[in-house]
C-alpha positions as CSV (number, residue, x, y, z in Angstrom):
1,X,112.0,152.3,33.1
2,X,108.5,150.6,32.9
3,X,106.0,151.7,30.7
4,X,103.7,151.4,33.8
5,X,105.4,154.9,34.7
6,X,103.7,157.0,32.0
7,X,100.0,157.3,32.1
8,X,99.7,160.1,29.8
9,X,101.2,157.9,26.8
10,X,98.5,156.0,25.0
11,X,100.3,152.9,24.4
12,X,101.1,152.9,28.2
13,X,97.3,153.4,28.4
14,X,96.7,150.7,26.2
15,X,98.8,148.4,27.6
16,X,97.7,148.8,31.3
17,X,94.0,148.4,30.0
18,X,94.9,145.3,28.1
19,X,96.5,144.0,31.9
20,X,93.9,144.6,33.7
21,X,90.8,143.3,31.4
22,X,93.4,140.1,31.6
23,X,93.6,140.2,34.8
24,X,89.8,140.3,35.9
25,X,89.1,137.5,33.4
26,X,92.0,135.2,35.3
27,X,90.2,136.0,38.7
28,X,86.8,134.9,36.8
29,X,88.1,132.1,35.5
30,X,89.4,131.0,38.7
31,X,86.2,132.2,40.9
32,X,84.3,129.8,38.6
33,X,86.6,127.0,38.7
34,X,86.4,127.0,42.5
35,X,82.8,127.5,42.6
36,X,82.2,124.5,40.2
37,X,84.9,122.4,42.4
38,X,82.3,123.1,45.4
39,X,79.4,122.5,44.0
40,X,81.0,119.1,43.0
41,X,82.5,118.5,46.5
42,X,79.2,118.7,47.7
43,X,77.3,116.7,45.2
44,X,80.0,113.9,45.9
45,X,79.5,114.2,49.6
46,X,75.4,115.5,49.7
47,X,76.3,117.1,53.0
48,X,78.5,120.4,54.0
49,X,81.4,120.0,56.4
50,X,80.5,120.2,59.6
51,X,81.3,123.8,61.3
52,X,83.6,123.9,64.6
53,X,81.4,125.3,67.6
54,X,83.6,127.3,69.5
55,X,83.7,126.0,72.9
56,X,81.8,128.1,75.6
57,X,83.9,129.8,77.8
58,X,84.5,128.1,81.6
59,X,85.5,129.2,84.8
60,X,86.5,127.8,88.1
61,X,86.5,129.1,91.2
62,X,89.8,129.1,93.5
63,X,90.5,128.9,97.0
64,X,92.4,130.9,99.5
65,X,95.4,129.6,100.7
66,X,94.5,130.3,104.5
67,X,97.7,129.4,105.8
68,X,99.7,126.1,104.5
69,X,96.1,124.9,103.4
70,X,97.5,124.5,99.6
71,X,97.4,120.5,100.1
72,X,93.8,120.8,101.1
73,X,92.7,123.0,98.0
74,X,94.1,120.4,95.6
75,X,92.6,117.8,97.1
76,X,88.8,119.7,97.1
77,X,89.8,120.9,93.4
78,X,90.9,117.3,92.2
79,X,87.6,116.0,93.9
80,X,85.3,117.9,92.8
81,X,86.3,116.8,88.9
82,X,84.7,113.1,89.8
83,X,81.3,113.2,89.3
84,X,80.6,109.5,91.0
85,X,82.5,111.1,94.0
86,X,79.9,114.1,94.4
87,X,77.0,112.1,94.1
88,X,77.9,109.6,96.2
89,X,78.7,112.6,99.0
90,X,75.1,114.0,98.0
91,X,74.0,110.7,98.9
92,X,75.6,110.3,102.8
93,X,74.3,113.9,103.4
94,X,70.4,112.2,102.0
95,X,70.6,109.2,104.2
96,X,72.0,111.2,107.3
97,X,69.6,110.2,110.1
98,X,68.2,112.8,112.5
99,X,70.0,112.0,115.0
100,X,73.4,111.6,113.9
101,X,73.1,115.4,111.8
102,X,74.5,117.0,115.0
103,X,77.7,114.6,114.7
104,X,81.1,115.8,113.6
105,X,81.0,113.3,110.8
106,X,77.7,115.1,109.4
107,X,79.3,118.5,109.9
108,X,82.2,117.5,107.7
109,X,79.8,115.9,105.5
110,X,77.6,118.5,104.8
111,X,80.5,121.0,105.1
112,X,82.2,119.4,102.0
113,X,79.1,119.3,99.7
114,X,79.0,123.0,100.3
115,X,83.0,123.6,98.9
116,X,82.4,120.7,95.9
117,X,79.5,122.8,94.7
118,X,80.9,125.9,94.9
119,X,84.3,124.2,93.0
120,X,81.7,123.0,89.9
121,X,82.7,124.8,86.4
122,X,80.7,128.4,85.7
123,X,80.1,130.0,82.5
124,X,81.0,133.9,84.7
125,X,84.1,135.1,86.5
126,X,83.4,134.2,90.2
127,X,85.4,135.0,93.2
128,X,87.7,132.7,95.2
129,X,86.2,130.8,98.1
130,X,87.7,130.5,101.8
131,X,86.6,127.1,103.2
132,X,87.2,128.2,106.5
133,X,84.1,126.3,107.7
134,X,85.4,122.9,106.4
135,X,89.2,123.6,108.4
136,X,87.1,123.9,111.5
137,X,85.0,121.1,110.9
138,X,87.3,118.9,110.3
139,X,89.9,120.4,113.0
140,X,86.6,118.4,115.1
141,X,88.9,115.2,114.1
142,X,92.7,116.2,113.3
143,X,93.8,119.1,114.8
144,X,96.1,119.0,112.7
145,X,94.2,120.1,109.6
146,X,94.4,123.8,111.4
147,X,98.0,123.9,112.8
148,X,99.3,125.9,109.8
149,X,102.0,123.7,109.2
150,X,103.0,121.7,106.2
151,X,100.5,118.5,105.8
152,X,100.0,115.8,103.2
153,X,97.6,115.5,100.4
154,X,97.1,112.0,100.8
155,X,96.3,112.3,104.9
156,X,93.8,114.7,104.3
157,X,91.7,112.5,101.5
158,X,92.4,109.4,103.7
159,X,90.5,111.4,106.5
160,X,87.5,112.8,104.1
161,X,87.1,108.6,102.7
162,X,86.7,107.6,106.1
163,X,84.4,110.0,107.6
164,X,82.5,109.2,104.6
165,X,81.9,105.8,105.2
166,X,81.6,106.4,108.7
167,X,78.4,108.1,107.6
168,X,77.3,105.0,105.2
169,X,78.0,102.8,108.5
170,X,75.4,105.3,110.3
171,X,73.3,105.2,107.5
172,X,73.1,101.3,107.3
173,X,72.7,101.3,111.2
174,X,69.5,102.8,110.6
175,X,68.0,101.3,107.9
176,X,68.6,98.4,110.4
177,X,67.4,100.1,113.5
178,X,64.3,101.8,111.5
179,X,62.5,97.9,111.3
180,X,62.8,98.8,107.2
181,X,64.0,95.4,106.5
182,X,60.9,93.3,108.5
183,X,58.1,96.0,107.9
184,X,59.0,96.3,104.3
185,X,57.8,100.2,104.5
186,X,59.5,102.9,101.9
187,X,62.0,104.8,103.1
188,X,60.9,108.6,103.4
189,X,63.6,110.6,101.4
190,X,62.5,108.1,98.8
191,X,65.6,106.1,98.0
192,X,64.1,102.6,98.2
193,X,60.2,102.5,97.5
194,X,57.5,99.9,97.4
195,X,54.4,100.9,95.6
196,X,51.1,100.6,97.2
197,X,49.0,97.9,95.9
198,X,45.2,96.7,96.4
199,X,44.3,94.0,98.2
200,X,43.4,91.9,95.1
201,X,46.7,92.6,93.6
202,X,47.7,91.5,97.1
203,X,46.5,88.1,96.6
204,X,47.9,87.5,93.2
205,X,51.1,89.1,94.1
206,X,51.7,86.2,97.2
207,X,51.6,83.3,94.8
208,X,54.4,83.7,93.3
209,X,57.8,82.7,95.6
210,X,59.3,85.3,94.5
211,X,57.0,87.7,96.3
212,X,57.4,86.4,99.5
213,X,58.5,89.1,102.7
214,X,62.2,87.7,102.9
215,X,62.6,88.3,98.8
216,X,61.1,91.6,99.4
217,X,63.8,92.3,102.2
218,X,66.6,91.0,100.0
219,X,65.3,93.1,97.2
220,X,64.5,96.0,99.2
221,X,68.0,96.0,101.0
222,X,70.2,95.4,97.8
223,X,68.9,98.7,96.4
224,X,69.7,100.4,99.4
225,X,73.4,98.5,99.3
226,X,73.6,100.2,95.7
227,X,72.5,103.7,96.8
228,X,75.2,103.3,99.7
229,X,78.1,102.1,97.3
230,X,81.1,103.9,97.8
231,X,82.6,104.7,94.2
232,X,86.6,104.7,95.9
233,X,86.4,101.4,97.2
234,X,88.0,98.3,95.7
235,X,89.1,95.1,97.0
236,X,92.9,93.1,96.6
237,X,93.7,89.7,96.7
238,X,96.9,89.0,98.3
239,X,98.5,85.6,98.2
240,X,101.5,83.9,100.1
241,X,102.8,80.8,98.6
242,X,105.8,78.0,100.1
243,X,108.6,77.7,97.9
244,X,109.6,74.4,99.1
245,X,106.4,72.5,99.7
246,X,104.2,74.3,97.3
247,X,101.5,75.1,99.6
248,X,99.3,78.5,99.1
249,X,98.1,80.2,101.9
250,X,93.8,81.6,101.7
251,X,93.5,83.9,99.5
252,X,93.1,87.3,101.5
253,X,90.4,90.1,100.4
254,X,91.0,93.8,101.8
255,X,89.4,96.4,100.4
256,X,90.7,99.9,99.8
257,X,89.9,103.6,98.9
258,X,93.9,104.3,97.3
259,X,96.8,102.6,96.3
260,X,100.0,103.7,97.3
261,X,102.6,102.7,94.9
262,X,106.1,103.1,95.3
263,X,108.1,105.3,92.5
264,X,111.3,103.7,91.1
265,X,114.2,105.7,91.8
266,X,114.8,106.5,88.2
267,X,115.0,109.2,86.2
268,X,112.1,108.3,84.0
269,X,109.3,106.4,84.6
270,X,105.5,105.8,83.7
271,X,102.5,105.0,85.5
272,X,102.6,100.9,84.5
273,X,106.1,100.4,86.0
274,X,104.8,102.0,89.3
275,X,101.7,99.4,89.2
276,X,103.8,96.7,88.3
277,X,106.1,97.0,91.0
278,X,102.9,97.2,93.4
279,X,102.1,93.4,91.9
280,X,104.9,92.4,91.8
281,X,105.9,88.6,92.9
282,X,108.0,89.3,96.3
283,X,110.6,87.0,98.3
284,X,110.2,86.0,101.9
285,X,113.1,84.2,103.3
286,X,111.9,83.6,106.4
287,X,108.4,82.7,106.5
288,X,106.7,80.0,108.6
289,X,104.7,77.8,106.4
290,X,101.9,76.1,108.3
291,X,101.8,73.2,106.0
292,X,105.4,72.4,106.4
293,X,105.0,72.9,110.7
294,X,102.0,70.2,110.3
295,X,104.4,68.1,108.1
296,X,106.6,68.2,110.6
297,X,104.2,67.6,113.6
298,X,102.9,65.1,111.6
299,X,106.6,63.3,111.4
300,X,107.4,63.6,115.2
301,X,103.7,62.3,116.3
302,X,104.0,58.9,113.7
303,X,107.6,58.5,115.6
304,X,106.8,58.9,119.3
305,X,104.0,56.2,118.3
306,X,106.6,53.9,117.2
307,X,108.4,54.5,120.1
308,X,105.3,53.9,122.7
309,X,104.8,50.8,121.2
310,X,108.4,49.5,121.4
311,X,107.5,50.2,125.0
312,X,104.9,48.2,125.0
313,X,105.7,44.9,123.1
314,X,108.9,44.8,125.8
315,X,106.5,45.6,128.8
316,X,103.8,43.8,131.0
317,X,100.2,44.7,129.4
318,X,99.1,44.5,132.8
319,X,101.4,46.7,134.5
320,X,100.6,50.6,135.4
321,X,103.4,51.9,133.4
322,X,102.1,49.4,130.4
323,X,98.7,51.4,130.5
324,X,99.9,54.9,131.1
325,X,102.2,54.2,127.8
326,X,98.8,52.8,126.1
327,X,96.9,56.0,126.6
328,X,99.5,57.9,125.5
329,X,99.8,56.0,122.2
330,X,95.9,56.8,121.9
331,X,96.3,60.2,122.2
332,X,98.9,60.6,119.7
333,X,96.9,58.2,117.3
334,X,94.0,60.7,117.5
335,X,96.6,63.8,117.2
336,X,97.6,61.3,113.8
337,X,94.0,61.3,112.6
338,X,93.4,65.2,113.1
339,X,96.8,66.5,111.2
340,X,95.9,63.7,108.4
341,X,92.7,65.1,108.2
342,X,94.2,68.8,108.4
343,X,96.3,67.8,105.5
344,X,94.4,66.6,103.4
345,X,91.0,69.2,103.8
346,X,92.4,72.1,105.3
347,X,95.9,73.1,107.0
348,X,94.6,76.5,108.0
349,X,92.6,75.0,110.4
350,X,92.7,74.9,114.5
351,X,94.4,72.2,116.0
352,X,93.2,72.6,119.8
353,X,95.9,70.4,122.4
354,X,98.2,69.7,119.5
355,X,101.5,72.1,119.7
356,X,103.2,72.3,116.0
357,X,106.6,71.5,115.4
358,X,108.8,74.6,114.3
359,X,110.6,73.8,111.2
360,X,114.1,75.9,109.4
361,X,111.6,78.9,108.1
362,X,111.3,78.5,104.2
363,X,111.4,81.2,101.3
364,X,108.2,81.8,100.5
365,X,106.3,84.2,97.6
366,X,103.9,86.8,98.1
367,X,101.9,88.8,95.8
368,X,98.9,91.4,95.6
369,X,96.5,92.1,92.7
370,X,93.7,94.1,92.3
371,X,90.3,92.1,92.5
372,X,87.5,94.4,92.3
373,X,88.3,97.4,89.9
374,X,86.7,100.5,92.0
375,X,84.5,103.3,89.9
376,X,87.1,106.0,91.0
377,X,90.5,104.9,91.0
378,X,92.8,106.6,93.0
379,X,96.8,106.2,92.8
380,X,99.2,108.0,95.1
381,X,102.5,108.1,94.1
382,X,105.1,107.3,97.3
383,X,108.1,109.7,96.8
384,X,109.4,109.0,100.0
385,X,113.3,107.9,100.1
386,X,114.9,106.8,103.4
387,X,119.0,107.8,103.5
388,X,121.3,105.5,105.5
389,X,121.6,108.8,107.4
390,X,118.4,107.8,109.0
391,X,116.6,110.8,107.1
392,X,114.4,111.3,104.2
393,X,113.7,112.7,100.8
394,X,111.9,113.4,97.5
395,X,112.5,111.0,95.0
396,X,112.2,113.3,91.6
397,X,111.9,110.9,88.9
398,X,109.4,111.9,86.3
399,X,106.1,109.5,86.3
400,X,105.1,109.5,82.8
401,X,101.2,109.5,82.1
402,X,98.5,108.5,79.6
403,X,94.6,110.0,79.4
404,X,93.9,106.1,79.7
405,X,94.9,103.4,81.9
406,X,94.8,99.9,81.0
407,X,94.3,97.7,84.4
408,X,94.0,94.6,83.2
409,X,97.6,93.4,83.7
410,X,97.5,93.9,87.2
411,X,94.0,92.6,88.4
412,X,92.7,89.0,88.8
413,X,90.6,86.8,86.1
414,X,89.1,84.4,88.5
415,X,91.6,81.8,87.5
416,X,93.9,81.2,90.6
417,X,97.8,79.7,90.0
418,X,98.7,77.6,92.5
419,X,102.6,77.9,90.9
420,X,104.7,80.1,93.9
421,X,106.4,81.2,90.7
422,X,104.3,82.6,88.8
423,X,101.1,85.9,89.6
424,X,97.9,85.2,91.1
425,X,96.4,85.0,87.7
426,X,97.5,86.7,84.2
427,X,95.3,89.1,81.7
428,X,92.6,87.9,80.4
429,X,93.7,89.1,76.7
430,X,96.3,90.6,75.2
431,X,96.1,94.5,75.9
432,X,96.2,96.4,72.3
433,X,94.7,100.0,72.9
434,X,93.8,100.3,69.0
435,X,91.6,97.0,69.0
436,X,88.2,97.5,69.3
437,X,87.7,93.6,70.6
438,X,90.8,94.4,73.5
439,X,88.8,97.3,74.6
440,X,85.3,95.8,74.7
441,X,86.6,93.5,76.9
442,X,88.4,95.6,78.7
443,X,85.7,97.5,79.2
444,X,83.4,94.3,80.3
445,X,85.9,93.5,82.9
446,X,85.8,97.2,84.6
447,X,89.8,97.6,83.8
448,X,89.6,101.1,81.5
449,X,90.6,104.6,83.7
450,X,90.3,107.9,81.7
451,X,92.3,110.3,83.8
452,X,90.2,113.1,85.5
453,X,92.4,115.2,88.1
454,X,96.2,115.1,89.8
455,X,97.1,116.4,92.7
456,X,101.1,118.0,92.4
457,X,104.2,118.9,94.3
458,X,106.3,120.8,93.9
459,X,109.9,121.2,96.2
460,X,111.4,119.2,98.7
461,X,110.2,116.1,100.6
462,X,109.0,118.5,103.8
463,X,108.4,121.9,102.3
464,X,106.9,122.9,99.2
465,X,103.9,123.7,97.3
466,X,100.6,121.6,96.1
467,X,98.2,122.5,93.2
468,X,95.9,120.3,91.1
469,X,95.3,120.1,87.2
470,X,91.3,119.1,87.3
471,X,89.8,118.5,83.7
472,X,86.2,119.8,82.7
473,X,84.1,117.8,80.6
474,X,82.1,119.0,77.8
475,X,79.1,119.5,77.7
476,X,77.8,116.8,74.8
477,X,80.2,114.3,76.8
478,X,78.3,110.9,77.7
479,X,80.5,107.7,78.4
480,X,77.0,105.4,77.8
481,X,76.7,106.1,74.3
482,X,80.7,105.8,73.5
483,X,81.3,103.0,71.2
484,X,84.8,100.6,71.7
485,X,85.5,103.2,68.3
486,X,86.1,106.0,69.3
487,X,86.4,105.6,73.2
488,X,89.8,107.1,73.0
489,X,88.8,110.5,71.6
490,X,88.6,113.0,74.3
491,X,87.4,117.2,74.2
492,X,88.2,117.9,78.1
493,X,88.8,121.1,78.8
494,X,91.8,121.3,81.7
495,X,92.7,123.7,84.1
496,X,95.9,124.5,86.3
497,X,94.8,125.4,89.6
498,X,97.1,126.8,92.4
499,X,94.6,128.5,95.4
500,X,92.9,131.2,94.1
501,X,94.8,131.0,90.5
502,X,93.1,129.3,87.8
503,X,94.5,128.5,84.2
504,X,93.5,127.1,81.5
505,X,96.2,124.3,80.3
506,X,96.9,122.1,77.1
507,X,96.3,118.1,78.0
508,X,99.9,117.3,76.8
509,X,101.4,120.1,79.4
510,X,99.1,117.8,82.1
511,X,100.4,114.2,81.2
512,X,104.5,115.7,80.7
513,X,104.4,117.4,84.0
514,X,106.0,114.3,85.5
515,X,105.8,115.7,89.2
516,X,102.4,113.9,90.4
517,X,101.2,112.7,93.8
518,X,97.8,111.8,93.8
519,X,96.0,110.6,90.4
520,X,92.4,110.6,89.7
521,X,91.1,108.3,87.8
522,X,87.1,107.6,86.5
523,X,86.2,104.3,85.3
524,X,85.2,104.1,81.6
């Protein structure tokens, strides 16, 4: 039994004080020990630790689903993550002219800036949105945006890129049609400007030749070009090489606003493989090479020549039949000349009166890359799986994903192979995330994505459901004044949203959910 037990006993009580004046000098002891273990913590370091700020509390907004309309509130929540992609849109509505406001294209135009705002983070609870006035707006162009029936993500942003830049075509039309680039006058909602300037500064001004009205045009016009850059275009470079004669075709620019790459049928997969196989070096087997069909052409013309004039060493010179054969041997001497000269400067071009030989078609290579990186990348992921029943379906394999996306490996350096064999042109330098000199140059050549928004399905290949994981960016967040150090860092908030239901989701449960369709991504 322990003495503890017995209060009224006065060793007990002598024991239990002699405990606890022990114990209150331990927790001195230890209270200094730990304040003199501060004080030296911050003598060694002068400064105190820097305090976490809790993160202020964000909301989105959702939208009703107003029947099937789930693949068109992805697609609004997903844009309405990229800030280059709602300036720009602020920027058709600016340059709208007056008489094109009226125009379906204008409606959707103006329709949309409505729903992006409304989508933009809020520090307060707001309500859900129906962007019923969009549907019929853009019902104006696809009736089939209203039909309640299951549609596609991709269609719908396909039609919302192009109306766009059917409003930068209008816009151009009438910076033309306005006399802006002859009369050299600023443009009224102030987007290009020329300051006023007296007649003396006039006169010094027109000395130099770089003052003149046509380098005022030029100057004046590529501002106006910036303002109407479109941040989702980018340009490819396809190539088409022969195998067996070596020749490669122009090399032929198209630009574009997504990439649709195909997903391996796999269980497992990642985001690379998919842009590989979208670069990847194909096989033709039964390609027409126009260098070999002027080879050829070339062959058959250099023999009938020999043949006409065996004709005419056994012939009269005089005779009719001499001359007719004569002429004919002229002709095909200046069809000679032309394919020699076609050869040898440029096969590619026309060869009027001449008909080309048709050779065996050879195996040939062809290849696309990406050329011009665009600001806003987008990537839709092609799940689509034809049977040998004639029908279609999902393919489920699980498209791995990283915050950042390297680009180099699959885009153009400016240095062309002229090997069939081998790509367009290879990296520029070795790719190593973790090296500050990879990612500066990375960096300078436009190649580094930081993932922003994903658009996701879920269920079969003609039914199922769409919702969006859109990220947030903080508030202290500015890409200009992030060093090649610490470009990888990131303090995103992100968000599940499915219609009207908003969540707020870890980054890791984003980049494992493996079930993507449309990626977002923002240039670094």
């Amino acid at each position: 039994m322990s003495t503890l037990s017995f209060p009224g006993n006065p060793r007990s009580l002598f024991v239990v004080a002699s405990v606890g004046v022990a114990s209150l000098m331990a927790l001195a002891l230890l209270s200094l020990g730990a304040g003199s273990s501060n004080s030296a913590d911050k003598q060694r370091t002068g400064k105190r630790k820097p305090s976490r700020r809790r993160k202020p509390k964000v909301y989105l907004r959702g939208l009703y689903n107003l029947g099937n309309t789930c693949f068109m509130n992805s697609t609004l929540q997903s844009l309405a993550s990229l800030d280059a992609f709602n300036a720009y849109v602020e920027r058709c509505i600016a340059l709208l002219p007056d008489s094109d406001r009226n125009s379906v294209d204008a409606a959707i135009a103006v329709q949309l800036k409505h729903v992006l705002d409304l989508l933009s983070p809020q520090l307060s609870r707001v309500s859900a949105y129906s962007p019923r006035s969009l549907i019929n707006s853009l019902s104006h162009k696809g009736r089939w945006i209203a039909s309640r029936n299951e549609q596609d993500a991709q269609e719908l942003f396909q039609m919302l890129s192009s109306t766009l830049q059917s409003v930068v075509r209008n816009a151009e039309t009438s910076l033309f049609d306005s006399g802006f680039l002859t009369q050299h006058l600023p443009i009224e909602n102030g987007i290009v400007s020329t300051s006023q300037q007296s007649d003396g500064d006039d006169v010094a001004k027109n000395d130099s030749p770089s003052s003149s009205p046509l380098a005022a045009s030029q100057s004046s016009f590529a501002s106006a070009r910036a303002v109407l850059e479109n941040p989702l275009l980018g340009m490819a470079a396809s190539r088409t090489a022969c195998v067996r004669c070596g020749y490669i075709e122009a090399i032929r620019h198209s630009t574009f606003d997504n990439l649709s790459l195909t997903v391996p049928r796999a269980h497992t997969t990642s985001i690379e493989e998919c842009l590989a196989m979208y670069t990847v070096i194909d096989r033709l087997d039964d390609f027409k090479c126009r260098h070999c069909s002027i080879v050829a052409t070339l062959a058959r013309v250099k023999q009938d020549i020999a043949t006409c004039d065996s004709d005419l060493a056994a012939q009269d010179r005089t005779s009719k039949r001499a001359k007719r054969v004569a002429a004919t041997a002229a002709t095909l001497r200046e069809q000679q000349r032309v394919l020699d000269d076609a050869l040898a400067n440029n096969p590619e071009a026309d060869l009027p009166g001449i008909q080309l030989a048709s050779p065996p078609p050879s195996v040939s290579t062809r290849q696309t890359m990406i050329a011009r990186p665009p600001k806003i990348l987008v990537l839709h992921l092609s799940r689509s799986i034809y049977l040998p029943t004639g029908g279609t379906a999902k393919n489920p394999a699980c498209v791995q994903l990283q915050r950042f996306l390297d680009i180099s490996p699959f885009t153009t350096t400016g240095h062309i192979s002229t090997n069939a064999s081998t790509p367009i042109s290879g990296p520029a330098v070795p790719v190593n995330k973790y090296s500050a000199e990879s990612l500066a140059e990375i960096r300078r050549r436009n190649c580094l994505y930081r993932l922003s928004a994903m658009v996701f399905h879920s269920g079969a290949h003609d039914s199922g459901h769409f919702y969006a994981y859109r990220s947030v960016k903080a508030a202290n967040s500015d890409d200009a004044q992030t060093g090649s150090n610490n470009i990888l860092t990131d303090s995103d908030q992100w968000f599940m949203v499915s219609d009207i239901r908003t969540v707020e989701v870890s980054l890791e449960s984003v980049l494992d959910a493996g079930n993507g369709y449309l990626l977002f991504y923002e240039r670094v």
